[in-house]
C-alpha positions in Angstrom: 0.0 0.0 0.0 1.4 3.4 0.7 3.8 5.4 2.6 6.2 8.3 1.0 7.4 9.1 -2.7 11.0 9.2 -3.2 10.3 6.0 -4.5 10.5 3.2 -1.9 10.5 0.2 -3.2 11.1 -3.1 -1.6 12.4 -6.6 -3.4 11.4 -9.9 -2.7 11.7 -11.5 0.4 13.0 -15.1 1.5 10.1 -17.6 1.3 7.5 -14.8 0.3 7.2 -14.5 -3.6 5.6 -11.1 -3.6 6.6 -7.8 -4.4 7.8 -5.8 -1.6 7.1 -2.3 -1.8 7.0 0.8 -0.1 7.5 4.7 0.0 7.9 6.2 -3.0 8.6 10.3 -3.3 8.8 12.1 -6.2 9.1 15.6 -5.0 8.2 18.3 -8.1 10.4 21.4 -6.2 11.6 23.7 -8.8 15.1 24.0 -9.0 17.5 26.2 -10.4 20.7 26.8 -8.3 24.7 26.9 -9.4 27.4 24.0 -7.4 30.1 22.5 -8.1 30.8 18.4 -8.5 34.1 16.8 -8.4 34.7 13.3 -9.2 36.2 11.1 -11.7 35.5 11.3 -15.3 33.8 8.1 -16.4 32.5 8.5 -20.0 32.1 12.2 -22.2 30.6 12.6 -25.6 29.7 15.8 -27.4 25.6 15.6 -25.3 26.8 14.8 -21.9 29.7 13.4 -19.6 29.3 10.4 -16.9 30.9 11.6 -13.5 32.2 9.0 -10.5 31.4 11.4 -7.8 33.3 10.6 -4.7 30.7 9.1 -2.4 31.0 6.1 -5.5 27.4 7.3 -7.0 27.6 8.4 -10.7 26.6 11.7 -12.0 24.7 12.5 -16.0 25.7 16.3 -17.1 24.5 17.8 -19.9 26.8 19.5 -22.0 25.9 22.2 -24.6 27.8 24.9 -26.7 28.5 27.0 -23.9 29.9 24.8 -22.0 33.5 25.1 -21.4 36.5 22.9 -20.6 39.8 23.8 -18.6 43.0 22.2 -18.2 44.7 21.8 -14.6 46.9 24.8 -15.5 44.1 26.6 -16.6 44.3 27.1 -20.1 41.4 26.4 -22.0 41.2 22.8 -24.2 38.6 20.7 -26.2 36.3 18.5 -24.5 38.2 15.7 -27.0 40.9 16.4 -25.1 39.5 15.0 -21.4 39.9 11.5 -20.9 38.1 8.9 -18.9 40.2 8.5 -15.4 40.9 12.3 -15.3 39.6 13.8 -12.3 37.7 17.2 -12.8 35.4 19.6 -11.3 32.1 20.6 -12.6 30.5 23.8 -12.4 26.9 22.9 -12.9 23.1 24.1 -13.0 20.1 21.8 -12.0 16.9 22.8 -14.1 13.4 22.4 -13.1 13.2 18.8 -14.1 16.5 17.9 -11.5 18.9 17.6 -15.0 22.6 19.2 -14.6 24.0 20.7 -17.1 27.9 22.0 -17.1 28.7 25.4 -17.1 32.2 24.7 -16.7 34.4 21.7 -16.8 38.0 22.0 -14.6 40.5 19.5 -15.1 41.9 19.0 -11.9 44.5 16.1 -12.2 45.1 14.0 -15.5 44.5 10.4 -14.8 47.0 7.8 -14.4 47.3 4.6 -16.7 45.6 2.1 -13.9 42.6 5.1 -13.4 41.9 5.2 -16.9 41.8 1.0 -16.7 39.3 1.3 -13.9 37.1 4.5 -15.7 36.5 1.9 -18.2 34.5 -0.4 -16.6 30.9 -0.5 -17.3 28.9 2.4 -15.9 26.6 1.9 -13.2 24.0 4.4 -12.5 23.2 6.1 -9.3 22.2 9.0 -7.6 22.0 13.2 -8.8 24.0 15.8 -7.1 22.5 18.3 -5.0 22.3 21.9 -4.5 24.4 23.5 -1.2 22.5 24.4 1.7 21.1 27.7 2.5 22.8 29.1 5.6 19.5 30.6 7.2 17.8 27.2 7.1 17.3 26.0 10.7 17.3 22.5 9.6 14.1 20.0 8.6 11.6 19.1 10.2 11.1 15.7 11.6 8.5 13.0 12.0 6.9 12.9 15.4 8.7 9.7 17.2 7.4 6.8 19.9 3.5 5.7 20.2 1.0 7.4 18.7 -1.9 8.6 20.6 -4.8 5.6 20.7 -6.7 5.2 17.7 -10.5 6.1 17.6 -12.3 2.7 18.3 -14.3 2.6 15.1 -18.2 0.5 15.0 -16.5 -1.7 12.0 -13.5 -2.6 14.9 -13.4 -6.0 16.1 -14.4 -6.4 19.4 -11.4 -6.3 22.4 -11.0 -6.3 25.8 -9.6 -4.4 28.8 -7.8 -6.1 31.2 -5.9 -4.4 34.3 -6.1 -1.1 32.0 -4.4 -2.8 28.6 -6.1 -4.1 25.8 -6.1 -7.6 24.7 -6.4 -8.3 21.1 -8.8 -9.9 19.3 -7.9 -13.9 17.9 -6.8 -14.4 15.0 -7.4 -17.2 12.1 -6.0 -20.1 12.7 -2.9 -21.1 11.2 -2.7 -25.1 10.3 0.9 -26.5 10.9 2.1 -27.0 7.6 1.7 -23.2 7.0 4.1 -22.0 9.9 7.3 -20.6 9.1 10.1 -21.8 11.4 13.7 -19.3 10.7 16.9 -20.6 13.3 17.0 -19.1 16.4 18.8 -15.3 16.1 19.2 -15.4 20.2 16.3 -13.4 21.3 13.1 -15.3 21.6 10.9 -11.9 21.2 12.7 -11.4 17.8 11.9 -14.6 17.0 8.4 -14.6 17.5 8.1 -11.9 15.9 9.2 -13.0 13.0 7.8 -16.4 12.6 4.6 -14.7 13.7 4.9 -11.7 10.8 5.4 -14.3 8.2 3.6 -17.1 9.1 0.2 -14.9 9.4 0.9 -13.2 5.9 -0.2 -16.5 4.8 -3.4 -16.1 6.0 -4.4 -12.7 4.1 -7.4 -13.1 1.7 -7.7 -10.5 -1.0 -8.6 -7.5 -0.1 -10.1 -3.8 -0.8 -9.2 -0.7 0.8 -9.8 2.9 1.1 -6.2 4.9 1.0 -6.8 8.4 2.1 -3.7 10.7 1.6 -3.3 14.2 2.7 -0.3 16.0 1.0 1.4 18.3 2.8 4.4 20.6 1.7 7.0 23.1 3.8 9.5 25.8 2.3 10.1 27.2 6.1 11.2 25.3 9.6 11.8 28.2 11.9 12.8 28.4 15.8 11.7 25.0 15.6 8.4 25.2 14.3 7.5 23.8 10.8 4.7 25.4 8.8 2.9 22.8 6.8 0.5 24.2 3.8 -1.3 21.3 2.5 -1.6 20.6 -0.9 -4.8 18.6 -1.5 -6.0 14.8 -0.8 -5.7 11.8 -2.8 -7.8 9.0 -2.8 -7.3 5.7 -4.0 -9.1 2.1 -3.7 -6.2 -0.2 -3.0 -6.9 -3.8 -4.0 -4.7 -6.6 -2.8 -4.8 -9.9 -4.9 -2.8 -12.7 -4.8 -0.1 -10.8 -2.9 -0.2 -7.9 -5.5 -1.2 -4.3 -5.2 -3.3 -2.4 -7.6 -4.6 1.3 -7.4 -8.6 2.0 -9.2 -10.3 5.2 -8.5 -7.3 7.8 -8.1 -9.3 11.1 -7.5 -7.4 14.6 -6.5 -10.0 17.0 -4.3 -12.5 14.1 -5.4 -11.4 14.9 -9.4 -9.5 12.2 -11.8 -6.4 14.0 -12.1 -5.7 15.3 -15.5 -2.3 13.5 -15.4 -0.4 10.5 -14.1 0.0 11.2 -10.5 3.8 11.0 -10.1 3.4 14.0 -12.3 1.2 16.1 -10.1 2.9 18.4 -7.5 3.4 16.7 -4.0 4.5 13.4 -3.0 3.0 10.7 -4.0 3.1 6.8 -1.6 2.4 3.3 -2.9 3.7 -0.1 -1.5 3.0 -0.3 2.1 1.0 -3.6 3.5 3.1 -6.4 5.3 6.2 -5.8 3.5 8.0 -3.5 5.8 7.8 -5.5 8.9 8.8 -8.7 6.7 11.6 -6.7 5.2 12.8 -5.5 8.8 12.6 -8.7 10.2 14.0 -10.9 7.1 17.1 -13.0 8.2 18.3 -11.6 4.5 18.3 -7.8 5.7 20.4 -8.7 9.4 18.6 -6.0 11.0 20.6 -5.0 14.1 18.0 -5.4 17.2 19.0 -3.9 20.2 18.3 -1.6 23.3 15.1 -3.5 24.3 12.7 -2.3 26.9 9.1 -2.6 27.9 6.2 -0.1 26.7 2.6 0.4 25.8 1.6 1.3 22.6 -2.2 1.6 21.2 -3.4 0.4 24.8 -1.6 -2.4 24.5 1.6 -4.2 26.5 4.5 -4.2 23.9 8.5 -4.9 23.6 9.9 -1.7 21.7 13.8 -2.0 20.0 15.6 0.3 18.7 17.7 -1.4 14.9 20.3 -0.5 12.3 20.4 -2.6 8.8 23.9 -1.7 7.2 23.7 -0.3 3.5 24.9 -4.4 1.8 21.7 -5.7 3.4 19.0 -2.7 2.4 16.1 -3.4 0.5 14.9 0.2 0.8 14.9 1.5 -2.6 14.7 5.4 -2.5 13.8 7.3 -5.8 13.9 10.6 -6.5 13.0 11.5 -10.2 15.5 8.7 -12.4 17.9 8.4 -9.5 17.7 5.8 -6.4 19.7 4.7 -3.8 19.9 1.9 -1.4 20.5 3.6 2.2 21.3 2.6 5.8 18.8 2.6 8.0 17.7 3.2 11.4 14.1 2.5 13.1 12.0 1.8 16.0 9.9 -1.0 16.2 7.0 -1.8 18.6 6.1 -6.1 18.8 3.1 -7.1 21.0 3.9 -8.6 24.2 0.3 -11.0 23.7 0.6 -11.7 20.4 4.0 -11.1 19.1 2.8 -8.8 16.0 4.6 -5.8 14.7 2.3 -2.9 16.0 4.5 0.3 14.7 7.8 0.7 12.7 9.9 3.9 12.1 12.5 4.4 9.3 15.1 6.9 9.1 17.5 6.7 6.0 20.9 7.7 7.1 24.2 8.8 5.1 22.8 9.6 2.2 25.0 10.3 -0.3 26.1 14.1 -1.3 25.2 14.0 -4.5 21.4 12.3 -4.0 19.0 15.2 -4.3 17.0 14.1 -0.5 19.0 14.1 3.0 15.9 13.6 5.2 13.9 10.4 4.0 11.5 9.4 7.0 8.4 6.9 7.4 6.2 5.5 10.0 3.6 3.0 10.1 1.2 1.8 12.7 -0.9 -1.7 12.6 -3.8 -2.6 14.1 -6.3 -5.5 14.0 -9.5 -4.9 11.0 -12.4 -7.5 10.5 -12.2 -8.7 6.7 -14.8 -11.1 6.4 -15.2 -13.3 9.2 -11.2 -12.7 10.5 -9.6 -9.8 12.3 -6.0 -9.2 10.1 -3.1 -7.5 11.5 -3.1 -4.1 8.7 -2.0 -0.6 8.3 -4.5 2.2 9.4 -2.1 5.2 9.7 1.2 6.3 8.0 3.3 9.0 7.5 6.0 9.7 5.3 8.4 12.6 5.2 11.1 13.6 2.3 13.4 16.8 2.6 15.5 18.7 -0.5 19.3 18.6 0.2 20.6 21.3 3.0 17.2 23.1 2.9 13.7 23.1 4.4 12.1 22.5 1.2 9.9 18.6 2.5 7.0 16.7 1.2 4.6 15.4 4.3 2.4 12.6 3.9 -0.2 11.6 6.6 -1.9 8.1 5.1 -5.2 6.4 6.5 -6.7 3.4 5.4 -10.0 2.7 5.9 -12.8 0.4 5.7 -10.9 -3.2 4.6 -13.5 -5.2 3.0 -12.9 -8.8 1.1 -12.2 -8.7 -2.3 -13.6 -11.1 -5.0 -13.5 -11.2 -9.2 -16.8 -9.6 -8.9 -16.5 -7.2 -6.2 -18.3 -4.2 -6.7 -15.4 -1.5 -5.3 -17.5 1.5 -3.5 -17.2 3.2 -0.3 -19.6 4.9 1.3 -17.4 7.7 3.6 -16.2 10.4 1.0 -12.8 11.7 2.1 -11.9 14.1 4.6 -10.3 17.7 3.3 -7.3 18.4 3.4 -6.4 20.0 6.9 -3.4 21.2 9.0 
């Protein structure tokens, strides 16, 4: 389903064949600002030049007739005469679409005979450079961290009860033996649990229909603090899930068909965000670093929370921004159900991003809770958020995600829902 769009998408999963997906932000911020790049030179024709910038991400600049080229000593030369392996530095501008395009081109140091060997290696490509940050900026703003207040109980809630002040969940289906997915032991039990518990009950989804309500949210200002969101519009969608696959029907802007694909519209936009989060975070495949654990409440409930790292090799968390993407480390939160052993609410926090990737800040929270589809209660996302930031500014995209009414989903479901969506608010 949903959560932010720098595009976040997830890959496949040990033992679960379906496509894991989720935040994807494609922020539409006009840009028109002068840097500089340095790295190694990789490829240059008379169009544009491939750069090895030197966080190891490559770089596309544009090249035109104005452009001008520079040797070390500071005479001017051809672009012919640059090779691949010399190192150089780029004046460039980034247009309103994100493309650089060199102003001028500084050889800084001719490259040696084992450089030019390695420039010539195939190409890989990777993320755009960014803009430098604006001194008066007082930094981003932030997603709001730990438990969210207690969610509204709802009439179409299943039923719970209190006991000594926390709630107890209601059952869920029934799993038969030969469906239960047993990983080795990591050395923590609640871990464990967890994670046979995530993916042995993603088994047990039927398809579904729901009711994705987005309000879009954008900032240009963070003062003293305080961030002044200005929100944008809402999107609605009607998420179907079938088969383990995610499809959007019914995409309406301010209850309109946008006139355009909606990765085109201004704002961020979120797809990919059902189980695949937790069952990425607690894969064996990502090595999620658990750690710091200690006993909390969230959502009424009795819960574990830990605090974990997954190192960059063992991402799965694909962040786009217009053509680019890049696999980041990662920090998080995540809160697992003392009763039950279910994943109640993850935070993400990309970290390190590289230099030349357009986004610093890259953000996203989720919370689960149980929904009746047919006659089972399913562990589900109501409520996300998702939060993207421009490079050394205050320019950020805010999305704050509900999901409503979860109804079982057949070849011949009729797909309406009764509750229109809420306006857009601060």
């Amino acid at each position: 389903m949903s959560s932010n769009r720098v595009m976040i998408r997830r890959r496949g999963l040990l033992l679960i064949s379906f496509l894991l997906a989720a935040c994807s932000v494609f922020a539409q911020i006009s840009i028109n600002r002068a840097t500089s790049i340095r790295g190694i030179l990789r490829r240059i024709t008379d169009d544009d030049l491939v750069l090895q910038t030197d966080d190891k991400g490559t770089l596309k600049v544009a090249l035109g007739i104005t452009t001008k080229y520079y040797k070390a000593s500071g005479a001017m030369i051809k672009g012919a005469d640059l090779q691949p392996g010399d190192r150089v530095n780029i004046d460039v501008m980034q247009d309103e679409h994100g493309d650089f395009h060199a102003k001028n081109v500084n050889q800084v140091k001719v490259g040696t005979a084992a450089e030019r060997a390695a420039a010539s290696q195939p190409v890989q490509n990777s993320p755009v450079a960014a803009a430098p940050a604006d001194p008066n900026d007082q930094g981003p703003p932030a997603l709001k961290r730990g438990a969210p207040p207690r969610r509204a109980v709802s009439s179409n809630d299943p039923p719970s009860r209190d006991v000594n002040g926390l709630t107890r969940t209601p059952a869920e289906p029934r799993v038969e033996e030969s469906d239960r997915v047993i990983f080795p032991q990591s050395g923590d039990p609640v871990i464990d649990k967890a994670r046979e518990a995530a993916f042995t009950f993603s088994r047990t989804l039927p398809n579904f229909v729901v009711k994705q309500v987005t309000t879009r949210y954008e900032t240009l200002a963070a003062r003293g603090g305080q961030t002044s969101w200005h929100a944008l519009d809402t999107v609605t969608a009607d998420v179907v899930s079938e088969d383990g696959r995610e499809s959007y029907k019914n995409i309406l802007i301010n209850g309109k068909p946008p006139k355009e694909g909606i990765e085109k519209a201004s704002g961020s936009w979120s797809t990919g965000e059902f189980s695949s989060v937790q069952l990425d975070v607690l894969s064996p495949a990502t090595r999620a670093d658990f750690h710091n654990k200690r006993s909390t409440a969230i959502a009424n409930r009795a819960a574990y929370s830990y605090d974990f790292s997954v190192e960059r090799a063992n991402s799965h968390w694909s962040i786009h921004s217009n053509s680019d993407s890049w696999l980041p480390e990662y920090t998080g939160v995540v809160w697992i159900d003392k009763d039950t052993s279910r994943v109640l609410r993850i935070e993400l926090a990309a970290r390190n991003m590289p230099k030349t990737f357009r986004l610093d800040t890259v953000e996203s929270s989720i919370d689960y809770d149980y929904v009746p589809i047919g006659d089972g209660n399913f562990l589900l996302p109501v409520h996300s958020e998702a939060l993207d930031c421009e490079r050394g500014t205050n320019s950020c995209s805010r999305n704050v995600i509900e999901f409503r009414d979860y109804k079982k989903f057949t070849a011949d479901t009729n797909i309406s829902f009764d509750d229109p969506a809420a306006p857009p608010g601060k």
